[in-house]
SEGUSE-909372 format. One record per residue (C-alpha): residue number from 1; z negated, x negated, y negated. Coordinates in nm, 4 decimals. Each point is the difference from the previous one (the first is absolute). Last residue first. Layout:
N
<rec><nr>NUM</nr><up>Z</up><east>X</east><north>Y</north></rec>
...
END
This chain:
173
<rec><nr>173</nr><up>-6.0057</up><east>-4.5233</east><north>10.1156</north></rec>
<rec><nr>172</nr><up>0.0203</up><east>0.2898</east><north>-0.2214</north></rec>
<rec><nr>171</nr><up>0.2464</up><east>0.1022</east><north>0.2039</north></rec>
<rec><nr>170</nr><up>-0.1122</up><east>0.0557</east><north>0.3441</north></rec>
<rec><nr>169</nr><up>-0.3121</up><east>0.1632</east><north>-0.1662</north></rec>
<rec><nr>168</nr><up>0.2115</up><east>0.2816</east><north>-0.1062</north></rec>
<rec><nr>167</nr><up>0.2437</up><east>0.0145</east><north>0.3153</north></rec>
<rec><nr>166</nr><up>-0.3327</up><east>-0.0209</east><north>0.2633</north></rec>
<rec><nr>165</nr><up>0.0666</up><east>0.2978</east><north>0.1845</north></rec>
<rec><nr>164</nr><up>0.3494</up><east>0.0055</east><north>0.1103</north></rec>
<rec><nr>163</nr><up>-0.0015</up><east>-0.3872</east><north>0.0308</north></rec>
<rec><nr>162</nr><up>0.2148</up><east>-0.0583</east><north>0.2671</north></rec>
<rec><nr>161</nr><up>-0.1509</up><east>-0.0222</east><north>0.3609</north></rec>
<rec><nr>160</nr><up>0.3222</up><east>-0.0139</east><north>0.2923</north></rec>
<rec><nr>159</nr><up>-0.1305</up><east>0.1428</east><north>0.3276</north></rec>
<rec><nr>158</nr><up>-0.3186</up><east>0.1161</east><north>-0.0910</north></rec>
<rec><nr>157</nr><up>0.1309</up><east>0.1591</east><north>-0.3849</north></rec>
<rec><nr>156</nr><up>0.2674</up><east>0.1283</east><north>0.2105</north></rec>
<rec><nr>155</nr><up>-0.2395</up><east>0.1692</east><north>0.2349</north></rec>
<rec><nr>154</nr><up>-0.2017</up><east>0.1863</east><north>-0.3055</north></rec>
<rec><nr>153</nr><up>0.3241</up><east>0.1066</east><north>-0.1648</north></rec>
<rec><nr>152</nr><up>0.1335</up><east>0.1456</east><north>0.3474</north></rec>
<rec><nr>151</nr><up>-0.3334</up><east>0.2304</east><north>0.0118</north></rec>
<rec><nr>150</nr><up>0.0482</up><east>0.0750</east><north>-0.3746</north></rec>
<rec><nr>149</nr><up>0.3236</up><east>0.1233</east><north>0.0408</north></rec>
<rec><nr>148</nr><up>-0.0469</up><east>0.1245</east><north>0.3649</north></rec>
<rec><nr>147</nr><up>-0.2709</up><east>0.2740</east><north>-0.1229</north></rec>
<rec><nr>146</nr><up>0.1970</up><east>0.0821</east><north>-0.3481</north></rec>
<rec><nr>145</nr><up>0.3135</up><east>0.1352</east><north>0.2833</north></rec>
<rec><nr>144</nr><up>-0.2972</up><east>0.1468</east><north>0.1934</north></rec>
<rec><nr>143</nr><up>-0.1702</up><east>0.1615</east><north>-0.2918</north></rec>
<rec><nr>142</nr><up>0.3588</up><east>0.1579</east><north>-0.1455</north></rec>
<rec><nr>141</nr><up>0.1517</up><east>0.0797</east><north>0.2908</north></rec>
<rec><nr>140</nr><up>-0.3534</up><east>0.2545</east><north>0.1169</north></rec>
<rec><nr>139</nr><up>0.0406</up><east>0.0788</east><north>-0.3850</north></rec>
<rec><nr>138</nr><up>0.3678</up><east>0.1128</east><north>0.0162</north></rec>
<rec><nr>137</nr><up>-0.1019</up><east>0.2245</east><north>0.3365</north></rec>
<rec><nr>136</nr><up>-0.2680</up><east>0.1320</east><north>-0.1143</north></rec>
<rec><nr>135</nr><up>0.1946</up><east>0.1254</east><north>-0.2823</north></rec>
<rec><nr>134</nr><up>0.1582</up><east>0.1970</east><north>0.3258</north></rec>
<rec><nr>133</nr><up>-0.2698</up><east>0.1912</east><north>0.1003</north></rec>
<rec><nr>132</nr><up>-0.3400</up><east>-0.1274</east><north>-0.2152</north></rec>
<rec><nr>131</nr><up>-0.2862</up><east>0.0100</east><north>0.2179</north></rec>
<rec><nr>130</nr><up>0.1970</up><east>0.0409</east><north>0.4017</north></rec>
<rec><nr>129</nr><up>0.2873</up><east>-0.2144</east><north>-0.1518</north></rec>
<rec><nr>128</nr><up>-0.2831</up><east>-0.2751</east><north>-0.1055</north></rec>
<rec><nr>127</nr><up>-0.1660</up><east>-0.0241</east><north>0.3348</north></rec>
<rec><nr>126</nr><up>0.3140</up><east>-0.0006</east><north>0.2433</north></rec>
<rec><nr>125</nr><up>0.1613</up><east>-0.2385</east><north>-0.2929</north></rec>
<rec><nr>124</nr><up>-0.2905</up><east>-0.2235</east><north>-0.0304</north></rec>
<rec><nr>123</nr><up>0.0495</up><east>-0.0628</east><north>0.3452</north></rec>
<rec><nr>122</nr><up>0.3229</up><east>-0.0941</east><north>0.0404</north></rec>
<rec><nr>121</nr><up>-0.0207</up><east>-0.2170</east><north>-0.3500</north></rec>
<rec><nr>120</nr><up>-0.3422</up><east>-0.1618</east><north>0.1759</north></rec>
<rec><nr>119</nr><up>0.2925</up><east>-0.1170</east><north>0.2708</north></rec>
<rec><nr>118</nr><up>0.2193</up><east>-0.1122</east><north>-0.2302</north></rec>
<rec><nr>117</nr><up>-0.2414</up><east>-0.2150</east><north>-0.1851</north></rec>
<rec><nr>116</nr><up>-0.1377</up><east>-0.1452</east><north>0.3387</north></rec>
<rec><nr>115</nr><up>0.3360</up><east>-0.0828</east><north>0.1168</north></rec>
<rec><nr>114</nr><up>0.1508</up><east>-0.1777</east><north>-0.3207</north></rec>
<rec><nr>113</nr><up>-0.3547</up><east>-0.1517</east><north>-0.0310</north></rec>
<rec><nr>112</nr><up>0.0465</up><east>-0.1470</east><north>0.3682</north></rec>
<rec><nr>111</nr><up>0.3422</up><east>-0.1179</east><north>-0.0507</north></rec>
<rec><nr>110</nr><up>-0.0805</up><east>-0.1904</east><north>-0.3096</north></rec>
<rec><nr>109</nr><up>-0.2812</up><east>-0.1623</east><north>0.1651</north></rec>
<rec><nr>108</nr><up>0.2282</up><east>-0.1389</east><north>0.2144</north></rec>
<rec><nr>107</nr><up>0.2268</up><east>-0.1587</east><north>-0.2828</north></rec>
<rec><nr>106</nr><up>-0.1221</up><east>-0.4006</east><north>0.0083</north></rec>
<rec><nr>105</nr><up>0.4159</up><east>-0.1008</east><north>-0.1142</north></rec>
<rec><nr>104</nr><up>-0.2032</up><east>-0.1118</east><north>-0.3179</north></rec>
<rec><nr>103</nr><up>0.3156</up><east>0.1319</east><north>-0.2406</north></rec>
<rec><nr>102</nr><up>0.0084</up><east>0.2793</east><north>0.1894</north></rec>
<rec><nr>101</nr><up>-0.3872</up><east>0.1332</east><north>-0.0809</north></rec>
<rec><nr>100</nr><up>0.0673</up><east>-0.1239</east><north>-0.3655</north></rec>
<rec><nr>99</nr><up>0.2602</up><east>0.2376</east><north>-0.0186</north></rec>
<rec><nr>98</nr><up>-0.1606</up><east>0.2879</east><north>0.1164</north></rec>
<rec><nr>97</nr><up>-0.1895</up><east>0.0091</east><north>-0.3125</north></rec>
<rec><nr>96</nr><up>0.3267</up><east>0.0976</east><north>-0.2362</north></rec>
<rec><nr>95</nr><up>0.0911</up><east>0.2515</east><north>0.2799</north></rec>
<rec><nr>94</nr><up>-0.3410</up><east>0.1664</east><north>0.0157</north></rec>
<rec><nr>93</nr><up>0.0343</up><east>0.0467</east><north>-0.4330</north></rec>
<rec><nr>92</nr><up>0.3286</up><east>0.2151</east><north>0.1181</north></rec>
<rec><nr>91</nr><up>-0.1930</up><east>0.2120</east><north>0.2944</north></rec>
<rec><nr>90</nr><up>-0.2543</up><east>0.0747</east><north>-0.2802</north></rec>
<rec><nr>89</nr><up>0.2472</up><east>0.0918</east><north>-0.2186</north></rec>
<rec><nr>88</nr><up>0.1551</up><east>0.2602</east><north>0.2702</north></rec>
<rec><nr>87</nr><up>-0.3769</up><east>0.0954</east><north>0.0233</north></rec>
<rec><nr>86</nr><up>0.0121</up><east>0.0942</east><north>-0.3258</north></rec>
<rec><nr>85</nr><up>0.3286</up><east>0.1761</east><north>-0.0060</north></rec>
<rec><nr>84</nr><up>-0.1121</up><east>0.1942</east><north>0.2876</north></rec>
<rec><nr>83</nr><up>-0.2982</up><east>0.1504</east><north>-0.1992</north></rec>
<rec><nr>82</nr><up>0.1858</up><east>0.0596</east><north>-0.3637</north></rec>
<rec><nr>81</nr><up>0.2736</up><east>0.1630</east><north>0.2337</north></rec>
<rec><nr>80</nr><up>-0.1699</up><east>0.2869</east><north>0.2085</north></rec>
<rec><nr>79</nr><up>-0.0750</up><east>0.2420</east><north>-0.2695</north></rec>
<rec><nr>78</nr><up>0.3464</up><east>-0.0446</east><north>-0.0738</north></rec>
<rec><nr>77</nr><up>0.1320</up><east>0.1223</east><north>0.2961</north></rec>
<rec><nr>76</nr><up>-0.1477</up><east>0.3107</east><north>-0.0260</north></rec>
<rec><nr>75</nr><up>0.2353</up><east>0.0973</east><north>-0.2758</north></rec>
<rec><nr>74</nr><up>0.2612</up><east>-0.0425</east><north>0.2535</north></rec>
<rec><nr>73</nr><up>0.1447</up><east>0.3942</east><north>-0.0731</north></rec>
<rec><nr>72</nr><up>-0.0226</up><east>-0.0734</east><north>-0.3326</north></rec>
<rec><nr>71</nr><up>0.3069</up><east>-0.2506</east><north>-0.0195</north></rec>
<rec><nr>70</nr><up>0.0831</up><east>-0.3215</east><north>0.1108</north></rec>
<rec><nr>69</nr><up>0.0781</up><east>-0.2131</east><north>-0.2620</north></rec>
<rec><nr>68</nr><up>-0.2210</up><east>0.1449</east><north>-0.2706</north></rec>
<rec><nr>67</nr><up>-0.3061</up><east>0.1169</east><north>0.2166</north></rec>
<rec><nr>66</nr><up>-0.0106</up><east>-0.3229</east><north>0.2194</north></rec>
<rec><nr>65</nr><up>0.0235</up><east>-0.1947</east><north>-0.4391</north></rec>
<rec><nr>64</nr><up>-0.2862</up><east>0.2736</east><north>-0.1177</north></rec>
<rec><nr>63</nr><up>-0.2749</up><east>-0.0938</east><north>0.3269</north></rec>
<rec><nr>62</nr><up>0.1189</up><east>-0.3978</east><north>-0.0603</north></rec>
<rec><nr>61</nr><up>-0.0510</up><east>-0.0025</east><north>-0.4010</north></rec>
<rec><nr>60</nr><up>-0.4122</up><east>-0.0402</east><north>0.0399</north></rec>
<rec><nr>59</nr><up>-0.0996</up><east>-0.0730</east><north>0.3804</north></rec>
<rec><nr>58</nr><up>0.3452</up><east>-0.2456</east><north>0.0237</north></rec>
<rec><nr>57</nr><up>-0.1242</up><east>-0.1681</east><north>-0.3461</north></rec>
<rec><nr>56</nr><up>-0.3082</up><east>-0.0831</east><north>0.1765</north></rec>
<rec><nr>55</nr><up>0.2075</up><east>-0.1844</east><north>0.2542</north></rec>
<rec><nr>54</nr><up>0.2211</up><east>-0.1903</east><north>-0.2298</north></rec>
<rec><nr>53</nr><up>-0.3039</up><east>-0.1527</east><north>-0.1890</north></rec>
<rec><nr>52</nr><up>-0.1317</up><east>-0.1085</east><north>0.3590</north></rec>
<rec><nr>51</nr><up>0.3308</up><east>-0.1390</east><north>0.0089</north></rec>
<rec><nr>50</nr><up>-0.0059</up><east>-0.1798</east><north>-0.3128</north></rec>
<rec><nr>49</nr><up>-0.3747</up><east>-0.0761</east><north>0.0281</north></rec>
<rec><nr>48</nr><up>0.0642</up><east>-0.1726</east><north>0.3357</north></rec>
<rec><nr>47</nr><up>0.2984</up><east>-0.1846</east><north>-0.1023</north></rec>
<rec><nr>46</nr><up>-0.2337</up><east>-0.1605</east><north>-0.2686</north></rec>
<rec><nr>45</nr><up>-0.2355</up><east>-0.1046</east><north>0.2530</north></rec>
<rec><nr>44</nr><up>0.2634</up><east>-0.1731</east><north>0.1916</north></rec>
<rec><nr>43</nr><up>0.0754</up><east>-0.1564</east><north>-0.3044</north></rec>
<rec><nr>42</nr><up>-0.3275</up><east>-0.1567</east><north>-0.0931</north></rec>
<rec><nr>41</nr><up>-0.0055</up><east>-0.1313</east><north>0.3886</north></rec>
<rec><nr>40</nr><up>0.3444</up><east>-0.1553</east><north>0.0040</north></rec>
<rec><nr>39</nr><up>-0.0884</up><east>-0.1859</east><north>-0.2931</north></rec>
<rec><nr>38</nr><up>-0.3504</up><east>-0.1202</east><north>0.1262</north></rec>
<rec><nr>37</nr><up>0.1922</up><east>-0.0818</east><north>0.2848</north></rec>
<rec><nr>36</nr><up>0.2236</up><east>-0.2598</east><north>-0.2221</north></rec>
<rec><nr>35</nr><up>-0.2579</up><east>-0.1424</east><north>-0.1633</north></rec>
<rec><nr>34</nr><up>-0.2150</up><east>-0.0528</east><north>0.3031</north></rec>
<rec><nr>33</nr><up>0.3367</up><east>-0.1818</east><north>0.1932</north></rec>
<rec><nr>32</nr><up>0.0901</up><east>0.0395</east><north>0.3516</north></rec>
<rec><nr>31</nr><up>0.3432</up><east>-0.0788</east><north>-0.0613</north></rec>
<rec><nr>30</nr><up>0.0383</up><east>0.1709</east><north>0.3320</north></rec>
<rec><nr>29</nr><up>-0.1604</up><east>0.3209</east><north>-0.1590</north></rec>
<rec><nr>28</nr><up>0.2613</up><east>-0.0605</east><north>-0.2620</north></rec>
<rec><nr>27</nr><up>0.3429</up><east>0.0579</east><north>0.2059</north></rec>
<rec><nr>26</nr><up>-0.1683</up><east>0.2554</east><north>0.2069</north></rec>
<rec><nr>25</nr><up>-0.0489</up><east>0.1758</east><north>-0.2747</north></rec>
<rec><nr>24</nr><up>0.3248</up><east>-0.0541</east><north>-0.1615</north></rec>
<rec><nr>23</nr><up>0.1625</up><east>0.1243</east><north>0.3324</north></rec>
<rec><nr>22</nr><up>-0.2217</up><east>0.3016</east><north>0.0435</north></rec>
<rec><nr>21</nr><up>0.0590</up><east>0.1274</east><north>-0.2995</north></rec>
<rec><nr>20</nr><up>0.3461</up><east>0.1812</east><north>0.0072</north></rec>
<rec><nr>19</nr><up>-0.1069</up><east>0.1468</east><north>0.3612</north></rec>
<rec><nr>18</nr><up>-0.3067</up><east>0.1466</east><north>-0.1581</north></rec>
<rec><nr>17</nr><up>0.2096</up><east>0.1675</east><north>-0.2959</north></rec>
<rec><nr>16</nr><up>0.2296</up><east>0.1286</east><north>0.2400</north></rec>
<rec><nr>15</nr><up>-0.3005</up><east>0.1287</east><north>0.2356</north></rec>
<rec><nr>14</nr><up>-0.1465</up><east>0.1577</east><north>-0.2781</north></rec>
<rec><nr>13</nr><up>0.3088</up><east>0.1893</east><north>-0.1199</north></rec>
<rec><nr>12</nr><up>0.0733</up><east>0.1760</east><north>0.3076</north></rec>
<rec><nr>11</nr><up>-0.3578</up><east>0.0580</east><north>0.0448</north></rec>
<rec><nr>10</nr><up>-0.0271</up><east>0.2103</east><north>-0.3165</north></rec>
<rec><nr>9</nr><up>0.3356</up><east>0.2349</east><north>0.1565</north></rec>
<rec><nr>8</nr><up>-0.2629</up><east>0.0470</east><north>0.2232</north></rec>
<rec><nr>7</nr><up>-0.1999</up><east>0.2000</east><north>-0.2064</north></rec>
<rec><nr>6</nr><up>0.3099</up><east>0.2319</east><north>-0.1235</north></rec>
<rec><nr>5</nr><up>0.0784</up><east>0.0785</east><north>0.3642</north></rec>
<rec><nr>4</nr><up>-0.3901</up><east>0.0707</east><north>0.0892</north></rec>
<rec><nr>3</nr><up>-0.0117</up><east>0.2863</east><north>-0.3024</north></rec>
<rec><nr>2</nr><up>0.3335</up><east>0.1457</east><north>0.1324</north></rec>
<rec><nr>1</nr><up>-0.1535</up><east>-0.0242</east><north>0.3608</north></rec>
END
């Protein structure tokens, strides 16, 4: 649980970012200018490699920091922490793809890959817990929370297309 407490401490902060951006994006995806998604695009993909940054920092400092501010007797804790950091990010770079999903008011699909990535979660964890005890645990979070990411990325991009794909050649044109 200490491990789980200083993961979620990562969602805190996503959802303030998230709820911070939503307003300029939805501000410029009713502009509904090329420039302007092209924008939002490049910096979307710099958030990523911040917080993808942030999570590999959690596998190297994170074990040392749970030890620090907690003590030895959580030492365990921090074996757990590089994992559910990651798929705290992953939960973070869901929320910036989510968006698009609201934005089209078309969010069905979003329900369906919310319960389909929860359910594989349910069963990763009987299968993972039974391999890796609780580490299985982290990773069973880890795959599902990664799961919906790109499952939620792949519906946005059908409900409202931006050029995730095409930035270089968008701007050479």
């Amino acid at each position: 649980m200490v491990a789980v407490q200083f993961a979620a401490a990562l969602a805190l902060v996503f959802d303030a970012v998230n709820k911070a951006f939503v307003p300029w994006l939805f501000e410029r995806l009713n502009r509904d200018n090329e420039r302007e998604k092209l924008f939002i695009v490049r910096m979307t993909y710099g958030w990523y490699a911040l917080l993808l940054c942030g999570a590999a920092m959690a596998f190297i400092v994170g074990p040392g920091l749970v030890r620090i501010i907690v003590g030895e007797g959580y030492e365990r804790a921090g074996d757990l922490i590089g994992w559910l950091a990651l798929g705290q990010v992953f939960g973070g770079m869901y929320l910036m793809v989510t968006n698009y999903i609201f934005f089209s008011k078309r969010t069905g699909l979003l329900s369906l890959v919310t319960i389909s990535s929860g359910l594989v979660n349910v069963g990763l964890l009987v299968l993972l817990i039974g391999y890796f005890g609780l580490e299985g645990a982290a990773y069973a979070f880890c795959i599902a929370m990664a799961l919906r990411f790109v499952l939620t990325w792949w519906v946005a991009q059908k409900r409202h297309a931006m050029p995730w794909f095409g930035v270089n050649s968008q701007i050479a044109r």
